[in-house]
CHARMM internal coordinates of N, CA and C (Angstrom, degrees):
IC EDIT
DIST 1 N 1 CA 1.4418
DIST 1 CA 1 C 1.5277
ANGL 1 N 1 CA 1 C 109.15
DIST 1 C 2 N 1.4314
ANGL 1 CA 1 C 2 N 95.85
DIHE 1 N 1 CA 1 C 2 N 130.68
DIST 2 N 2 CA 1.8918
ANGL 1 C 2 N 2 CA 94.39
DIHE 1 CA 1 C 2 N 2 CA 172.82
DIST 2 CA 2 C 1.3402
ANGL 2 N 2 CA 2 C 119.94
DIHE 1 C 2 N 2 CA 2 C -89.74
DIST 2 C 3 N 1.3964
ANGL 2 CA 2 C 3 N 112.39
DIHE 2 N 2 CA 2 C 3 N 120.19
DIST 3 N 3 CA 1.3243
ANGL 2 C 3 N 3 CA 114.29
DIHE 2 CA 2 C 3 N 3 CA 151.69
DIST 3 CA 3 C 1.7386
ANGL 3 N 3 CA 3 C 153.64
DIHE 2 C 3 N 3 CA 3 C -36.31
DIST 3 C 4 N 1.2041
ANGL 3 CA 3 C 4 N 109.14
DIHE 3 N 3 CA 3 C 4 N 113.95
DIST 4 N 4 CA 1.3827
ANGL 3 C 4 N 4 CA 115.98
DIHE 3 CA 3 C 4 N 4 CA -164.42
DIST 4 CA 4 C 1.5148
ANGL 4 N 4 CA 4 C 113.06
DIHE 3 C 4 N 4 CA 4 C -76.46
DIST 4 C 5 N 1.0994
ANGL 4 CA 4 C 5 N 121.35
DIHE 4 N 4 CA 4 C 5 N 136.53
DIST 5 N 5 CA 1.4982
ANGL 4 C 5 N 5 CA 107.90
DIHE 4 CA 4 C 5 N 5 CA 178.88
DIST 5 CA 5 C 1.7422
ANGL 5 N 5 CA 5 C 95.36
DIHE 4 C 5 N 5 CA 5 C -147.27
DIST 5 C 6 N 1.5274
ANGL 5 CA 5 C 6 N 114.07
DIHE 5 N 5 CA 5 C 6 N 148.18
DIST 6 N 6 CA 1.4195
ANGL 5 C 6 N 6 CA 137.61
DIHE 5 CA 5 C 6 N 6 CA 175.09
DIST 6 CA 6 C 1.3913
ANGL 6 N 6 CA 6 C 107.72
DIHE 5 C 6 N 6 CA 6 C -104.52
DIST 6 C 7 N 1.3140
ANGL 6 CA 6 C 7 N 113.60
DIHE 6 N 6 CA 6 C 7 N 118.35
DIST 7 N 7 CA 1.9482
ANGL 6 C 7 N 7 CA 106.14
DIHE 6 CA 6 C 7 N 7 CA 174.77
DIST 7 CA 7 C 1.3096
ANGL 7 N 7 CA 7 C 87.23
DIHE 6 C 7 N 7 CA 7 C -136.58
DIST 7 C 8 N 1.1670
ANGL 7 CA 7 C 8 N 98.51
DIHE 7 N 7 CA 7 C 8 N 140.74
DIST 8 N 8 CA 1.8110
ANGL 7 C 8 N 8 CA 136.54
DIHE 7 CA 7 C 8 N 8 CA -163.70
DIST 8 CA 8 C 1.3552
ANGL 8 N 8 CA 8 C 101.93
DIHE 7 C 8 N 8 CA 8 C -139.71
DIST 8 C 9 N 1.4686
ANGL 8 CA 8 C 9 N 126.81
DIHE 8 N 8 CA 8 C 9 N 86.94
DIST 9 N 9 CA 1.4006
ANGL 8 C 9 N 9 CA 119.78
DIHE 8 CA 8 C 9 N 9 CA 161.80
DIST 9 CA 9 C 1.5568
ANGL 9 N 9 CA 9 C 88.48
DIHE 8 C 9 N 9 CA 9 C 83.94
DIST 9 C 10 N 1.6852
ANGL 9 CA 9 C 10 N 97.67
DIHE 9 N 9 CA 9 C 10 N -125.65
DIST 10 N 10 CA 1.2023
ANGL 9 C 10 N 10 CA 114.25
DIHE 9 CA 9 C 10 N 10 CA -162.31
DIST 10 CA 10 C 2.2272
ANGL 10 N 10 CA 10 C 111.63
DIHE 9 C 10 N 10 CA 10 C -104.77
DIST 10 C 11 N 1.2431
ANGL 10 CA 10 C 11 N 91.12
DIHE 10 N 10 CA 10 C 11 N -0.78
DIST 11 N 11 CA 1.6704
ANGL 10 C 11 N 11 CA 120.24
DIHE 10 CA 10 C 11 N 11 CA -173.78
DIST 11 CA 11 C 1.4650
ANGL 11 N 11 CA 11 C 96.00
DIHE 10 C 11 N 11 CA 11 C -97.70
DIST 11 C 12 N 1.5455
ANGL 11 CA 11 C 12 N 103.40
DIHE 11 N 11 CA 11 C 12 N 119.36
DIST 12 N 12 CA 1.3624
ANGL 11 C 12 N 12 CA 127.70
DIHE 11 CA 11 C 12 N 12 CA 173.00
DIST 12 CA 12 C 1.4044
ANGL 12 N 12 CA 12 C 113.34
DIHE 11 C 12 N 12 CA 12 C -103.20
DIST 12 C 13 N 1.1581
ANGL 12 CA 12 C 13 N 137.38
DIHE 12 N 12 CA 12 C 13 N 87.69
DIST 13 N 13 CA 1.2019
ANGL 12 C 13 N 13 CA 132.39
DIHE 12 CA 12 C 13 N 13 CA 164.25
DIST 13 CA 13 C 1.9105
ANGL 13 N 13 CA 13 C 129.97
DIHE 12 C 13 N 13 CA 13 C -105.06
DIST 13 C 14 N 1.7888
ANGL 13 CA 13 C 14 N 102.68
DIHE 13 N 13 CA 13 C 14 N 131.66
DIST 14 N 14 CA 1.5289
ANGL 13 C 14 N 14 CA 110.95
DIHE 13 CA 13 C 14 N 14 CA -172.53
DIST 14 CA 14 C 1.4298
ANGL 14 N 14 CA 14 C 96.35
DIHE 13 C 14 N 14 CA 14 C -111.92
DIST 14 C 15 N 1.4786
ANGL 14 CA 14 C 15 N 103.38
DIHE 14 N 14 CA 14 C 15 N 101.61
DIST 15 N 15 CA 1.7394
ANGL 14 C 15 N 15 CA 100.86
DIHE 14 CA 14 C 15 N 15 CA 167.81
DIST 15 CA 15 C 1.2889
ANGL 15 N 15 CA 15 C 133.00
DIHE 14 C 15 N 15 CA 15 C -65.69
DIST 15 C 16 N 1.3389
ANGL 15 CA 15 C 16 N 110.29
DIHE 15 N 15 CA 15 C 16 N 6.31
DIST 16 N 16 CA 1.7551
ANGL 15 C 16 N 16 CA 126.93
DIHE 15 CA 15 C 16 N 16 CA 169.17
DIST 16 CA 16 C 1.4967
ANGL 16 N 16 CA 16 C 109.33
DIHE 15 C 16 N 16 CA 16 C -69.49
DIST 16 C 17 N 1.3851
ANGL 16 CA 16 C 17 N 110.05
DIHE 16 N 16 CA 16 C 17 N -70.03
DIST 17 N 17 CA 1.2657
ANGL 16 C 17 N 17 CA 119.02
DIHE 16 CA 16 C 17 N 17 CA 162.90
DIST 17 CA 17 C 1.2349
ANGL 17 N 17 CA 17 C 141.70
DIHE 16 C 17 N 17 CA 17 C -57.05
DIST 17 C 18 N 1.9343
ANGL 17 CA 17 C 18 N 117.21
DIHE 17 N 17 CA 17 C 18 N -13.42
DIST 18 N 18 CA 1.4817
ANGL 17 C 18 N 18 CA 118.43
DIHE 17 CA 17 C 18 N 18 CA -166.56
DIST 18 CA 18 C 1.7251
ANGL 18 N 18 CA 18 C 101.85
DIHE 17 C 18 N 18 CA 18 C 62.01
DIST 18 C 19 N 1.1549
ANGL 18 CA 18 C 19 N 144.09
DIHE 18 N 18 CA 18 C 19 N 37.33
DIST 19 N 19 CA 1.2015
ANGL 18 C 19 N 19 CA 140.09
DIHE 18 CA 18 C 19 N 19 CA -166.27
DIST 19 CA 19 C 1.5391
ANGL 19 N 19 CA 19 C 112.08
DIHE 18 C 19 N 19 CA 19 C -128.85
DIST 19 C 20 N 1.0972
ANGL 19 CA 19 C 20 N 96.13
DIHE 19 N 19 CA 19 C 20 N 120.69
DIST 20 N 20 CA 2.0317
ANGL 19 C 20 N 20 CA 103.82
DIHE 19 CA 19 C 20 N 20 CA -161.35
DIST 20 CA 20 C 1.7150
ANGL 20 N 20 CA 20 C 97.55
DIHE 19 C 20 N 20 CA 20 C -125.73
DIST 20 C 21 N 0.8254
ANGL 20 CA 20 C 21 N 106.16
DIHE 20 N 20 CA 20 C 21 N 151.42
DIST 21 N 21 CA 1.7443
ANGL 20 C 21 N 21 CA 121.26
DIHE 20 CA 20 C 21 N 21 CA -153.32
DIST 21 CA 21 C 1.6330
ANGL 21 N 21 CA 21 C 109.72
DIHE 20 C 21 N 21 CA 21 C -143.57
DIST 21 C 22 N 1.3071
ANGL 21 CA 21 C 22 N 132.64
DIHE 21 N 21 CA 21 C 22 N 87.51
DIST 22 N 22 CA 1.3535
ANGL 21 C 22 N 22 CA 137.56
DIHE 21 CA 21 C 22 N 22 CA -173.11
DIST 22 CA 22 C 1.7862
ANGL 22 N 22 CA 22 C 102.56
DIHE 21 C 22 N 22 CA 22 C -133.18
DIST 22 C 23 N 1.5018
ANGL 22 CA 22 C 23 N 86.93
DIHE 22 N 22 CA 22 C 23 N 134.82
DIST 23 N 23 CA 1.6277
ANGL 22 C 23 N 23 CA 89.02
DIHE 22 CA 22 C 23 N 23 CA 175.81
DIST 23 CA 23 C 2.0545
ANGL 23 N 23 CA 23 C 126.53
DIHE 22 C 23 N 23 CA 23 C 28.55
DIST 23 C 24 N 1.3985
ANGL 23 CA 23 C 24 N 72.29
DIHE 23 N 23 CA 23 C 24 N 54.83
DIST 24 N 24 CA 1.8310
ANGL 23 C 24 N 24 CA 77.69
DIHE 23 CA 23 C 24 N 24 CA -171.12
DIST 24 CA 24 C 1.2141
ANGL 24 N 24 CA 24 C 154.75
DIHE 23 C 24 N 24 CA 24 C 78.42
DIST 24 C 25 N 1.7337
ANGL 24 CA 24 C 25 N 82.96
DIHE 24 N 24 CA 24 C 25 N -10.33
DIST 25 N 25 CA 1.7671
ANGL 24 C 25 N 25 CA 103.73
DIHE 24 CA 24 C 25 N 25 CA 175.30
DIST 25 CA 25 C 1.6544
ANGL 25 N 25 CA 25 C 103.92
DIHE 24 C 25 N 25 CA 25 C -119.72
DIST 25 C 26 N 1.4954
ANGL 25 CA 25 C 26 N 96.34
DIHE 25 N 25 CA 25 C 26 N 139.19
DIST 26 N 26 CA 1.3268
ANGL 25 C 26 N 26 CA 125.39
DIHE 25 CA 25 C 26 N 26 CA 148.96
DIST 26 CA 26 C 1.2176
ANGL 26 N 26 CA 26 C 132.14
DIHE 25 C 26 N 26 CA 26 C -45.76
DIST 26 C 27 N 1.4938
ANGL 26 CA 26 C 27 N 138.52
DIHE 26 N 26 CA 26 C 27 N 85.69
DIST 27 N 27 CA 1.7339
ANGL 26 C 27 N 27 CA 128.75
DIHE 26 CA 26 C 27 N 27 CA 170.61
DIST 27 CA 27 C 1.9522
ANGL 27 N 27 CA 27 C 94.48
DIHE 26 C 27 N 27 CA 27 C -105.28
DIST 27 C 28 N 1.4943
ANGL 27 CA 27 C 28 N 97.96
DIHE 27 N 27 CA 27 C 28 N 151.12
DIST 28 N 28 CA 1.4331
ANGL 27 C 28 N 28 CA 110.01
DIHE 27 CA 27 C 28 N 28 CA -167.36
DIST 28 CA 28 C 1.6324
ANGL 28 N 28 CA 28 C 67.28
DIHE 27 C 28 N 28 CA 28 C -114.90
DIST 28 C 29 N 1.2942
ANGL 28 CA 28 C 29 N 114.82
DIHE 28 N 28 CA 28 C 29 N 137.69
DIST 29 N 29 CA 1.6371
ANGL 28 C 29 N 29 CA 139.12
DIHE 28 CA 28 C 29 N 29 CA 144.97
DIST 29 CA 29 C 1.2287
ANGL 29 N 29 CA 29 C 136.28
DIHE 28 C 29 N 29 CA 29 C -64.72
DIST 29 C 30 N 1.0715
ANGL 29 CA 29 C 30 N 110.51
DIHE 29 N 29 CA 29 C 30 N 133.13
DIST 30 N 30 CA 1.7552
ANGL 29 C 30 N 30 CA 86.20
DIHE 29 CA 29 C 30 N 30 CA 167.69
DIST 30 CA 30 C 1.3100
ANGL 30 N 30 CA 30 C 142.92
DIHE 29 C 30 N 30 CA 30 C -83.08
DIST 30 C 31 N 1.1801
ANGL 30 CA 30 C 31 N 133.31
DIHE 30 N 30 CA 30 C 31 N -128.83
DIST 31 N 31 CA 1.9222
ANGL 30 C 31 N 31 CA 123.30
DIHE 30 CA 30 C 31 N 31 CA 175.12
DIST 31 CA 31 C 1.7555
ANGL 31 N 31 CA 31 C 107.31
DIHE 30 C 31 N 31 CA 31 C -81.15
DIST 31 C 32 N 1.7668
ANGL 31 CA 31 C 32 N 100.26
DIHE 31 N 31 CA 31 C 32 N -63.85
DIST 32 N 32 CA 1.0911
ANGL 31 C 32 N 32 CA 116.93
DIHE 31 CA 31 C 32 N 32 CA -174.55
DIST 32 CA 32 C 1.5504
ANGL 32 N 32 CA 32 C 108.97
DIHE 31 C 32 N 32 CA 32 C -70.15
DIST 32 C 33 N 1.5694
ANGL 32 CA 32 C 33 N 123.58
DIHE 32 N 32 CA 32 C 33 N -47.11
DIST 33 N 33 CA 1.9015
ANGL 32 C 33 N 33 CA 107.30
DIHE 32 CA 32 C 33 N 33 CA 171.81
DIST 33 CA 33 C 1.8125
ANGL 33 N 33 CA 33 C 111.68
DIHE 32 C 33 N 33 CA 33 C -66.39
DIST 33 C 34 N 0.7290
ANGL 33 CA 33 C 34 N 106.89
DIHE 33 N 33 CA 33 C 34 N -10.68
DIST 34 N 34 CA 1.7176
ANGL 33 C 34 N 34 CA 113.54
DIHE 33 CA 33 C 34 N 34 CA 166.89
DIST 34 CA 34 C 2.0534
ANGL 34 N 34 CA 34 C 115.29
DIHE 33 C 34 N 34 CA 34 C -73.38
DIST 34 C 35 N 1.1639
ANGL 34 CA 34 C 35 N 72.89
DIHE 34 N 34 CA 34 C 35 N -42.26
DIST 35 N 35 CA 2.0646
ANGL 34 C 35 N 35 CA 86.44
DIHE 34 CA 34 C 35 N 35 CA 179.85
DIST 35 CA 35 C 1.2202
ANGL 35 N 35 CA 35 C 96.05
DIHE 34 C 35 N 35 CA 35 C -52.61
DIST 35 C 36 N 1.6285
ANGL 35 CA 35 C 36 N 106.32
DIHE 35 N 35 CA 35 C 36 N -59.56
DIST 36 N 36 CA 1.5609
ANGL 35 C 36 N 36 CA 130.06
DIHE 35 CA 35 C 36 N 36 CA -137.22
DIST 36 CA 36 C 1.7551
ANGL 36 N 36 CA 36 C 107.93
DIHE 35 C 36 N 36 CA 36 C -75.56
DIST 36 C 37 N 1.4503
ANGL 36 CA 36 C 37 N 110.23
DIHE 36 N 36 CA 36 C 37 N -32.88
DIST 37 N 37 CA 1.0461
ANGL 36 C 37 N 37 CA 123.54
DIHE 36 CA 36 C 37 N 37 CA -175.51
DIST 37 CA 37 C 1.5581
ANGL 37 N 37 CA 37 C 119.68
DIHE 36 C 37 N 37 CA 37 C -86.90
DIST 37 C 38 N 1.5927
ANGL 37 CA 37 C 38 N 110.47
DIHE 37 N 37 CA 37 C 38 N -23.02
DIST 38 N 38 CA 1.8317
ANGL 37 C 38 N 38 CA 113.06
DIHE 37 CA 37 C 38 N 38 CA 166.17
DIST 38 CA 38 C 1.4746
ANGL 38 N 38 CA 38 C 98.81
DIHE 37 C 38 N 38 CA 38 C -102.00
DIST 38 C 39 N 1.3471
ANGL 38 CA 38 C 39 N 130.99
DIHE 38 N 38 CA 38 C 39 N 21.05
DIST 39 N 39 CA 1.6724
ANGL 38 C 39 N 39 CA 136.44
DIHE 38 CA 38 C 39 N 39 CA 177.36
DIST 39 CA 39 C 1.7588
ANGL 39 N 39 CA 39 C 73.11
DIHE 38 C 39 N 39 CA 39 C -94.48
DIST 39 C 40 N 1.3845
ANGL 39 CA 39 C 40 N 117.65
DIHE 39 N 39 CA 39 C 40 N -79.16
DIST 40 N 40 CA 1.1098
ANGL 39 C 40 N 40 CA 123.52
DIHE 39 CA 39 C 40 N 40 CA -133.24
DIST 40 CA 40 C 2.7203
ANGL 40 N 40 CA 40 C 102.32
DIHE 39 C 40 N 40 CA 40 C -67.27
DIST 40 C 41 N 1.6958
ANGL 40 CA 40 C 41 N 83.81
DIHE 40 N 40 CA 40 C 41 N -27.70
DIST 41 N 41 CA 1.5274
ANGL 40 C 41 N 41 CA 79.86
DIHE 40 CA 40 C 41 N 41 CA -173.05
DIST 41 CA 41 C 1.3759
ANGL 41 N 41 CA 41 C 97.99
DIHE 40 C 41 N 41 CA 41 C -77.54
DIST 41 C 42 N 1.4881
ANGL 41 CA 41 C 42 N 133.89
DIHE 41 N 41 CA 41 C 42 N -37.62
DIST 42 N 42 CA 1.4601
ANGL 41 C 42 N 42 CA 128.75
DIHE 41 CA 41 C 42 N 42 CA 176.26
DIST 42 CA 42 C 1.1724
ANGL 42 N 42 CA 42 C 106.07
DIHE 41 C 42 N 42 CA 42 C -58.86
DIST 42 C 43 N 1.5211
ANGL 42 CA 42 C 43 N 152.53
DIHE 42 N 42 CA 42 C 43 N 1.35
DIST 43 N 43 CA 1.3507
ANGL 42 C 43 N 43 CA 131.74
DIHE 42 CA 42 C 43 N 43 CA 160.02
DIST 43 CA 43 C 1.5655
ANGL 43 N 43 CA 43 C 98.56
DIHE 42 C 43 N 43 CA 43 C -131.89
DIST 43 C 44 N 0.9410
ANGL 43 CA 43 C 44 N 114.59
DIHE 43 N 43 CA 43 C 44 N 42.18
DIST 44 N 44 CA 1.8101
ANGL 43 C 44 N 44 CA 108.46
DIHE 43 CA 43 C 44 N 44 CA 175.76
DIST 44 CA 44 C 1.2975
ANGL 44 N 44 CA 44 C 110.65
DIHE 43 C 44 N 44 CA 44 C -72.71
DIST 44 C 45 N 1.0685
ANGL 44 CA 44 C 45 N 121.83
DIHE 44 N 44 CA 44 C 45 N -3.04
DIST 45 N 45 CA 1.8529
ANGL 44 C 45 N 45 CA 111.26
DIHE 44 CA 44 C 45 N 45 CA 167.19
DIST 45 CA 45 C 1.5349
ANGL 45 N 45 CA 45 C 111.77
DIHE 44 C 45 N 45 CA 45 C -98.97
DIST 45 C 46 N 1.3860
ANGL 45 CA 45 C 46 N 107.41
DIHE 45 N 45 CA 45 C 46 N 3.13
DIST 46 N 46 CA 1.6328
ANGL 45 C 46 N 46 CA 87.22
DIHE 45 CA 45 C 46 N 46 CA 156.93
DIST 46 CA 46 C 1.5077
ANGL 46 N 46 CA 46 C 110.67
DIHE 45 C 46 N 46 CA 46 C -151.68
DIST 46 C 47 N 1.3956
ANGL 46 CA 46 C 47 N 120.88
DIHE 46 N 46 CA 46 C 47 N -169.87
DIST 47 N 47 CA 1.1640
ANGL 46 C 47 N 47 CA 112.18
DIHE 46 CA 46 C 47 N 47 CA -167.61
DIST 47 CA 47 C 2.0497
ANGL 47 N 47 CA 47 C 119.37
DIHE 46 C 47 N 47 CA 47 C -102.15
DIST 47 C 48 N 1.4151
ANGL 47 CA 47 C 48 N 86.01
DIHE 47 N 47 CA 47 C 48 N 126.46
DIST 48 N 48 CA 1.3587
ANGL 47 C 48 N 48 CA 111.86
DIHE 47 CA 47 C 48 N 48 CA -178.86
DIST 48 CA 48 C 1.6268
ANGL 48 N 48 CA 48 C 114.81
DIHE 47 C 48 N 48 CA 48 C -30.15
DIST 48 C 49 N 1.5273
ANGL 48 CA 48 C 49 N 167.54
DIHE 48 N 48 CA 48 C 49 N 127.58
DIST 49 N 49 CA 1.2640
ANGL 48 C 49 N 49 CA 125.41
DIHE 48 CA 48 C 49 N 49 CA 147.01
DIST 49 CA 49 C 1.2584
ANGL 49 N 49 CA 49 C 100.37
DIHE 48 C 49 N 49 CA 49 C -89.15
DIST 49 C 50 N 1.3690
ANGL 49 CA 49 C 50 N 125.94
DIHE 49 N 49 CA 49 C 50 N 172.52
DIST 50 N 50 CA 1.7047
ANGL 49 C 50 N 50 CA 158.09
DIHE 49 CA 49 C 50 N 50 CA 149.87
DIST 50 CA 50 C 1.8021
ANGL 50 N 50 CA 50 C 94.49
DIHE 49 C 50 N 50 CA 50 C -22.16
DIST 50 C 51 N 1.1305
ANGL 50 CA 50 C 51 N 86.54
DIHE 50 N 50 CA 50 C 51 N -79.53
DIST 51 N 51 CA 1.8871
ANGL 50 C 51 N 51 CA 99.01
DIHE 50 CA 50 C 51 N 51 CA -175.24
DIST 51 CA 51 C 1.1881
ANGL 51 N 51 CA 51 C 98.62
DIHE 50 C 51 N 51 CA 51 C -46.67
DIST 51 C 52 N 1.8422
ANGL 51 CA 51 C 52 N 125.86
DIHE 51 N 51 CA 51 C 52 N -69.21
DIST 52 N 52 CA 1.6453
ANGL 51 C 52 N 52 CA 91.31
DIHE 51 CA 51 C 52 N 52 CA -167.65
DIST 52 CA 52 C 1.4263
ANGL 52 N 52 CA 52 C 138.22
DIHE 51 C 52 N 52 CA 52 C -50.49
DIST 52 C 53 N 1.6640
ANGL 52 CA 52 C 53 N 116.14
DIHE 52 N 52 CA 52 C 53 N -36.91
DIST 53 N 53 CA 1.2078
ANGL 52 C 53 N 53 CA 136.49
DIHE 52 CA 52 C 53 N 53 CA -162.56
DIST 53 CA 53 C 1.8594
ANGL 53 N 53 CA 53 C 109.23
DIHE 52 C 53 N 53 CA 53 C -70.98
DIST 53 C 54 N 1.4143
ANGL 53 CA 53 C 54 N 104.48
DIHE 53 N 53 CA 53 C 54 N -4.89
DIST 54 N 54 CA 1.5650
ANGL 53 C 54 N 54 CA 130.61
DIHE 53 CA 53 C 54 N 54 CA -168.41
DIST 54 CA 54 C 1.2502
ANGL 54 N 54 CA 54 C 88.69
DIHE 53 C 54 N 54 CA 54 C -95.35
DIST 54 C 55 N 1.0091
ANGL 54 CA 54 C 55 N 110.50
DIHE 54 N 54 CA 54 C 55 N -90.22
DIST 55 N 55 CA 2.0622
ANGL 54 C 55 N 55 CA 124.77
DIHE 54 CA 54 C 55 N 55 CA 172.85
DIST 55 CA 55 C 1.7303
ANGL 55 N 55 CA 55 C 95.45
DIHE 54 C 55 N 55 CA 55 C -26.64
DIST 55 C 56 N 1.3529
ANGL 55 CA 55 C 56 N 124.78
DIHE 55 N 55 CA 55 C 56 N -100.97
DIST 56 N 56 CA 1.2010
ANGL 55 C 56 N 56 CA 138.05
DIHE 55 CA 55 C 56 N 56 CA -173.73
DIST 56 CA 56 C 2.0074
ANGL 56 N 56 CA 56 C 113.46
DIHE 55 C 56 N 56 CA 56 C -25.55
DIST 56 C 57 N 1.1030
ANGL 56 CA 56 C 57 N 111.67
DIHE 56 N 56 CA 56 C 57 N -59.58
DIST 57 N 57 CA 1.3030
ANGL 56 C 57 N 57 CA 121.57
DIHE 56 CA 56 C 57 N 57 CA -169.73
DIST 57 CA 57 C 2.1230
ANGL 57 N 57 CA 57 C 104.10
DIHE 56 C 57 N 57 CA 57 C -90.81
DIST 57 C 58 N 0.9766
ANGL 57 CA 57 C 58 N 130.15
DIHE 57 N 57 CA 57 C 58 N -48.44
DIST 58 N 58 CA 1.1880
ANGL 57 C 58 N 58 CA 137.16
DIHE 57 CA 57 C 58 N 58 CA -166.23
DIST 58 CA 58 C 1.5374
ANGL 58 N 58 CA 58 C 109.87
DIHE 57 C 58 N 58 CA 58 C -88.09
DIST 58 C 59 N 1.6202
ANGL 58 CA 58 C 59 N 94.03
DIHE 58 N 58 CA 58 C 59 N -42.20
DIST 59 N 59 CA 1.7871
ANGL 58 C 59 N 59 CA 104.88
DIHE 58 CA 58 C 59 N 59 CA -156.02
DIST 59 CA 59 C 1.5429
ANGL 59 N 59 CA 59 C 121.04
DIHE 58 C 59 N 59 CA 59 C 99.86
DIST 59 C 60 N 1.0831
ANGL 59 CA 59 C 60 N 103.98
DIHE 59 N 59 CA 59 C 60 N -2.83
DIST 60 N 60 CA 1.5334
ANGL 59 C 60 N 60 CA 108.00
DIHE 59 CA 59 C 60 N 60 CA 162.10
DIST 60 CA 60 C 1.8281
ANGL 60 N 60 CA 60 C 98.94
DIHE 59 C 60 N 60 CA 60 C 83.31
DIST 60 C 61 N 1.1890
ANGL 60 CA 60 C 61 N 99.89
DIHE 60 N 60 CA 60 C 61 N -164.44
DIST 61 N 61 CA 1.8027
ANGL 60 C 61 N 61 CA 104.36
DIHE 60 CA 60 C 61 N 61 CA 178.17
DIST 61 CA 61 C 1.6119
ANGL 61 N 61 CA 61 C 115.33
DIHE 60 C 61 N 61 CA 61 C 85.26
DIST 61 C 62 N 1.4689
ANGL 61 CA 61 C 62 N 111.45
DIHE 61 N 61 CA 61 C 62 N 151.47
DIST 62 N 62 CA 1.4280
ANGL 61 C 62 N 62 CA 113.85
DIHE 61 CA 61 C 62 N 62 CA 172.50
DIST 62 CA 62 C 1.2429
ANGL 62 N 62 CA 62 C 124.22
DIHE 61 C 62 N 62 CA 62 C -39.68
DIST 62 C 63 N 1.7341
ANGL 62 CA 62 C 63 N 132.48
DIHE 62 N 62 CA 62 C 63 N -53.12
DIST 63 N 63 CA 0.9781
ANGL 62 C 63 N 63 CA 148.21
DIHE 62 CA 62 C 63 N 63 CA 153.76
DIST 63 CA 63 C 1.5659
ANGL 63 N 63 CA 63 C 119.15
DIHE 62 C 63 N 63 CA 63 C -9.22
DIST 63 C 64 N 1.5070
ANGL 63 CA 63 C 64 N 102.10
DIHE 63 N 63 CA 63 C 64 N -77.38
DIST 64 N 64 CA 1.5702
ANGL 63 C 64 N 64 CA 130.70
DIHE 63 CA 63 C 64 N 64 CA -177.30
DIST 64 CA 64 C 1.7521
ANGL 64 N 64 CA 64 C 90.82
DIHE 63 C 64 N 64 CA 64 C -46.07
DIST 64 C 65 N 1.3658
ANGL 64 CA 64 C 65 N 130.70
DIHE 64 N 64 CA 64 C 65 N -83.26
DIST 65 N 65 CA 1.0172
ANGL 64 C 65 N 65 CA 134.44
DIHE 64 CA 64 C 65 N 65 CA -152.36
DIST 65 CA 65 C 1.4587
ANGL 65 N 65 CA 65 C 113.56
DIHE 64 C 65 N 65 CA 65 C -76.62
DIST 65 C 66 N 1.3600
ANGL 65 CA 65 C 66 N 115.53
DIHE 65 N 65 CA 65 C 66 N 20.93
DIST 66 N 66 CA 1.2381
ANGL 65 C 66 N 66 CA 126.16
DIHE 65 CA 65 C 66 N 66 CA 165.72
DIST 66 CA 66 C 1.7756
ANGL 66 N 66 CA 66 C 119.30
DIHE 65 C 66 N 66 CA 66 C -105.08
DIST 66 C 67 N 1.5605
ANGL 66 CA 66 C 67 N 103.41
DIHE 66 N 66 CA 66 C 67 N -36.40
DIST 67 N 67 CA 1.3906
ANGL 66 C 67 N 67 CA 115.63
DIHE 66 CA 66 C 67 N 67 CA 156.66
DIST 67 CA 67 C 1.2535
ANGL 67 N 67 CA 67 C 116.69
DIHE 66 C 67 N 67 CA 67 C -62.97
DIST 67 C 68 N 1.2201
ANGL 67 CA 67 C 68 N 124.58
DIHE 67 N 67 CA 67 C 68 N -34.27
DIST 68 N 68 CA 1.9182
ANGL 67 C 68 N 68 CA 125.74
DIHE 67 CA 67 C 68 N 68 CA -165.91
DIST 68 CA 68 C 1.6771
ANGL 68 N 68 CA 68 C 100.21
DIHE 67 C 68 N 68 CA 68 C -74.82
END
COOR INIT
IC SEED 1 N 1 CA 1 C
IC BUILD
């Protein structure tokens, strides 16, 4: 299986792993900043709203938008 990888500038990110790559260091992600971060590069040509990223990343609901 081939590996997926996101490079942004100088930010390497593999959403398989949760594994983000900046200036030489390693940060492991978690579930939801992992979501949040191939939510946000799969639509980087346009603009995000609040509500979708609630719906999309959380599931939307009273709940969700009380944590965000």
């Amino acid at each position: 299986m081939k590996k997926r990888f996101i490079i942004a500038g100088e930010v390497t990110f593999e959403p398989d792993t949760f594994r983000l790559i900046f200036n030489q260091r390693e940060l492991i992600l978690s579930h939801k900043e992992a979501k949040l971060l191939c939510y946000l590069c799969e639509n980087s040509m346009k603009v995000v709203q609040r509500s979708e990223l609630i719906d999309s990343i959380w599931g939307g609901g009273v709940k969700a938008v009380m944590l965000v």
